[in-house]
N, C-alpha and C positions, 0 to 999 in steps of 0.2 A: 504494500500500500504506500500513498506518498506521503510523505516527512517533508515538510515546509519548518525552517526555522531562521525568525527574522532575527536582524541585531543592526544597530547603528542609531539608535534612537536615543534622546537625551534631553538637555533643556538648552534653549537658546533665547536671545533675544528676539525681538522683532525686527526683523528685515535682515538677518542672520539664513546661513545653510545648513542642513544638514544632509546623508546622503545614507539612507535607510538598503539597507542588503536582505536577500532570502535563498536560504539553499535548499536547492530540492534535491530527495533522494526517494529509490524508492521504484521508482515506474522511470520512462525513457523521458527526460523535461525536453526536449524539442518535439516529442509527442502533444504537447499540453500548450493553450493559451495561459500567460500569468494575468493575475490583477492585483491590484490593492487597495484596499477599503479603510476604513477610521473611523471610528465610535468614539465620541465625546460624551463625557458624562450626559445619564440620563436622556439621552437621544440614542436614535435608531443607530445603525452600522448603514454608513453610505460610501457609495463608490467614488475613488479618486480615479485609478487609472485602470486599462488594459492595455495590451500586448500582445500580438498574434507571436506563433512558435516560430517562426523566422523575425522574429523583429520586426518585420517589416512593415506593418501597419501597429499606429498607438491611435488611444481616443483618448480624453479625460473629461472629468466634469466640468462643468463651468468656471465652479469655485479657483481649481487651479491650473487651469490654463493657462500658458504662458508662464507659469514661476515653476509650475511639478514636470520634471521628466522620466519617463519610463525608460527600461533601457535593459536589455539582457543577454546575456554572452551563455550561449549554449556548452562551450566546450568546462565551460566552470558549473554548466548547471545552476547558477544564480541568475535572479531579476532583481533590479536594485531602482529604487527610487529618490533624484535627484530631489531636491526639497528647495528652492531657493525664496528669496523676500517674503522669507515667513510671517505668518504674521499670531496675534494670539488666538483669534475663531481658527488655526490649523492645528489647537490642543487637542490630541486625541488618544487611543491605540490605535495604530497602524497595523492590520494584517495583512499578508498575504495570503491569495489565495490561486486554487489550478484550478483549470478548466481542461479535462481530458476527451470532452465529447465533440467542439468544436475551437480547437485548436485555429484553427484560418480563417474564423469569424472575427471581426474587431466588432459586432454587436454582442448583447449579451453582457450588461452590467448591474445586472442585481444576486442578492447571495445569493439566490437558487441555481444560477448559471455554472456557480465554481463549488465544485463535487472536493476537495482539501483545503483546508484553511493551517498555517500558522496559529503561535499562541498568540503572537503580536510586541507588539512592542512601544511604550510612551515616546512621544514627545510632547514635549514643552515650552509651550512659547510666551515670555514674559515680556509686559509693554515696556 
């Protein structure tokens, strides 16, 4: 089964970077679409980014367009998420999650889409 486990998560100021990592193991990861999601206290888990299994197609939410980048190097098995001109509404946990059923879709951004999740990981963003 797959094994997701993020790390790079921390506290920063506002308008600060950070650059969030997730290794998968497990099943074949260029098999798998990644995404990444964030849950702030007392609110739902909503989607930041996807990633089709070649990299080659990314979407994101609104929220962080233009500041978040997706990005994954197959031969290491990780998808990592660039974090930049953060701000405090991007305090959360950060999960990652796989998608093994449609891999070359960049549709397909709610939990039910991505069949593994991570345990996740905080960040922190202070005014």
């Amino acid at each position: 089964q797959v094994q997701l486990v993020e790390s790079g998560g921390g506290s920063v100021q506002a308008g600060g970077s950070l650059r969030l990592s997730c290794v998968f193991s497990g099943r074949t990861f260029s098999s798998h679409a990644m995404g990444w999601f964030r849950q702030a206290p007392g609110k739902e888990r909503e989607f930041v980014a996807r990633i089709t299994w070649s990299g080659g197609l990314t979407y994101y939410a609104e929220s962080v367009r233009g500041r978040f980048t997706i990005s994954r190097d197959n031969a290491k098995n990780t998808v990592y998420l660039q974090m930049n001109s953060l701000k405090p509404e991007d305090t959360a946990v950060y999960y990652c999650a796989a998608d093994g059923i449609s891999p070359r879709a960049i549709t397909g951004t709610t939990a039910a889409d991505f069949g593994s999740w991570g345990q996740g990981t905080q960040v922190t963003v202070s005014s």
